[in-house]
N, C-alpha and C positions, 0 to 999 in steps of 0.2 A: 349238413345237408340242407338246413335250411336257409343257408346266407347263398349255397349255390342256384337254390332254386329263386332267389329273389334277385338276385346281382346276376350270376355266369350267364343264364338264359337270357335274358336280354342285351346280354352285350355281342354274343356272338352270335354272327347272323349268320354263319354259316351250317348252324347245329338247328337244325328242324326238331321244338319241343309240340308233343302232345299232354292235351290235360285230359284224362283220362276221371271222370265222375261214374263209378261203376254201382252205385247200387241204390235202387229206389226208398224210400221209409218202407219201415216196416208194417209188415199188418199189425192191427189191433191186437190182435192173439200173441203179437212178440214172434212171428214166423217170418223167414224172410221173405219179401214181394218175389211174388212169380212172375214180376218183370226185372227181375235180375239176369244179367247175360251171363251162362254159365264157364263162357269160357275165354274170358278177360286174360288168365296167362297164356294161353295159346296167341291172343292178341300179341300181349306184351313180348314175346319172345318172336315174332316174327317183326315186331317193328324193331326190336333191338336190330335182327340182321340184317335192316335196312339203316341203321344208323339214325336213327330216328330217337331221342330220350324222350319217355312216359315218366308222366308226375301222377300219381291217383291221388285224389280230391277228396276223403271221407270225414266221417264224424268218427270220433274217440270211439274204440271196437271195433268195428267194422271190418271184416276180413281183407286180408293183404293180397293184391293182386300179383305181385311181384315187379312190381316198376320201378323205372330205376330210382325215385323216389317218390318223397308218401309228405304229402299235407295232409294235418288233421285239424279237424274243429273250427274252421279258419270263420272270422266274422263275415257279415255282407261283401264290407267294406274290402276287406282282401280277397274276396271270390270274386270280386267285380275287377281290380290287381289283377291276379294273376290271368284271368279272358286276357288283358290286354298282354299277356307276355306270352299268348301260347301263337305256336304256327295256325292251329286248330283244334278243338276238343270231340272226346267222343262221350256221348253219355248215353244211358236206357232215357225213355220216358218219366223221368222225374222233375223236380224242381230247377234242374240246371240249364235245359236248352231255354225255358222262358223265360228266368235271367239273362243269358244269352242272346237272347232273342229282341230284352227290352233293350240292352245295350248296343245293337247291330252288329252282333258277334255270332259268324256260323259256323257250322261244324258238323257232326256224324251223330245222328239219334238210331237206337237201334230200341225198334219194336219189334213186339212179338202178339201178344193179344190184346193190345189197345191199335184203334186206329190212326193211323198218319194223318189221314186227312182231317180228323177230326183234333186230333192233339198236337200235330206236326206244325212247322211251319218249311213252306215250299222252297225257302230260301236255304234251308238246310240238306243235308244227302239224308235221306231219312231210310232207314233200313228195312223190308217188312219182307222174311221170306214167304207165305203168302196169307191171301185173302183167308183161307180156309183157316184157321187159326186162331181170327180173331174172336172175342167173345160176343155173343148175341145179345148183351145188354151194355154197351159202354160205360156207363154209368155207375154199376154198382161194386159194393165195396171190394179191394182185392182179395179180402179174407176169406171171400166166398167163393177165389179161383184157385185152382191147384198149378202147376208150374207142371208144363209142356217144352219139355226140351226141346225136343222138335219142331218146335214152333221159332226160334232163332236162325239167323246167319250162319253160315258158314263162317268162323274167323276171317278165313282168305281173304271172303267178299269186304269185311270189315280194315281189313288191310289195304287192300286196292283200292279204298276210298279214301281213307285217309292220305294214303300218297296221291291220290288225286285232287284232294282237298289242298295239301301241303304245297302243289306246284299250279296251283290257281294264282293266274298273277294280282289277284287282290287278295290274297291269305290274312287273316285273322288278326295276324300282329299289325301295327303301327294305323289304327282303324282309330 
């Protein structure tokens, strides 16, 4: 799995890869961030039947989303690698759209109780179902929010951008 994911995707161009980085650090308390997207396989199984292959991006642990493959623990060095082999990426509000972001690599951020405006950058499709949602102190630490499903995307929406992103004629790869 892992020679396919460094060699096959970049040779074929005719095969649209997504890098899929689903899940924020953890709170201090060892709970997961309640800016985890809770529904990453519904993602991943709807871009399957668009012929689309998901790579998910995590640290060692880290629950499986069901894509069609899985890098773990990868250094700087290779997450800044594989931005350059994806059509597009989708992540929550973590560390991976501002990597992203410093390398002029765009992609899908999906918010939920942080602000776009504030954490986003404009250059990305940035996800926020709505205003109401967000938290009234930006700022403070996550272990002091609870996790609002409701406050998420619809997948769909999450799908139809990423096909959107993927037939942008300046997509992600060869940037």
């Amino acid at each position: 799995m892992e020679g396919a994911c460094q060699g096959d995707i970049s040779k074929n161009l005719f095969v649209k890869t997504v890098f899929i980085f689903p899940w924020a650090r953890r709170c201090k308390n060892g709970d997961p961030c309640p800016k985890d997207y809770p529904f990453w396989r519904e993602v991943v199984v709807a871009l399957r039947l668009k012929s689309v292959i998901t790579v998910q991006v995590s640290g060692i642990g880290e629950d499986d989303i069901g894509a069609d493959m899985k890098r773990e623990n990868l250094s700087l060095e290779e997450l800044i690698g594989l931005l350059g082999k994806a059509d597009t990426f989708i992540s929550v509000d973590s560390f991976a759209p501002h990597l992203a972001n410093f390398y002029g690599k765009h992609g899908i951020v999906i918010f939920s109780q942080s602000d776009p405006t504030i954490f986003g950058y404009e250059q990305n499709i940035n996800l926020l179902k709505d205003r109401k949602y967000l938290r009234p102190n930006q700022f403070e630490y996550w272990d002091q929010t609870i996790t609002v499903k409701e406050a998420f995307v619809d997948p769909i929406v999450v799908v139809e951008s990423v096909i959107k992103k993927i037939n942008e004629p300046n997509s992600l790869r060869g940037r």
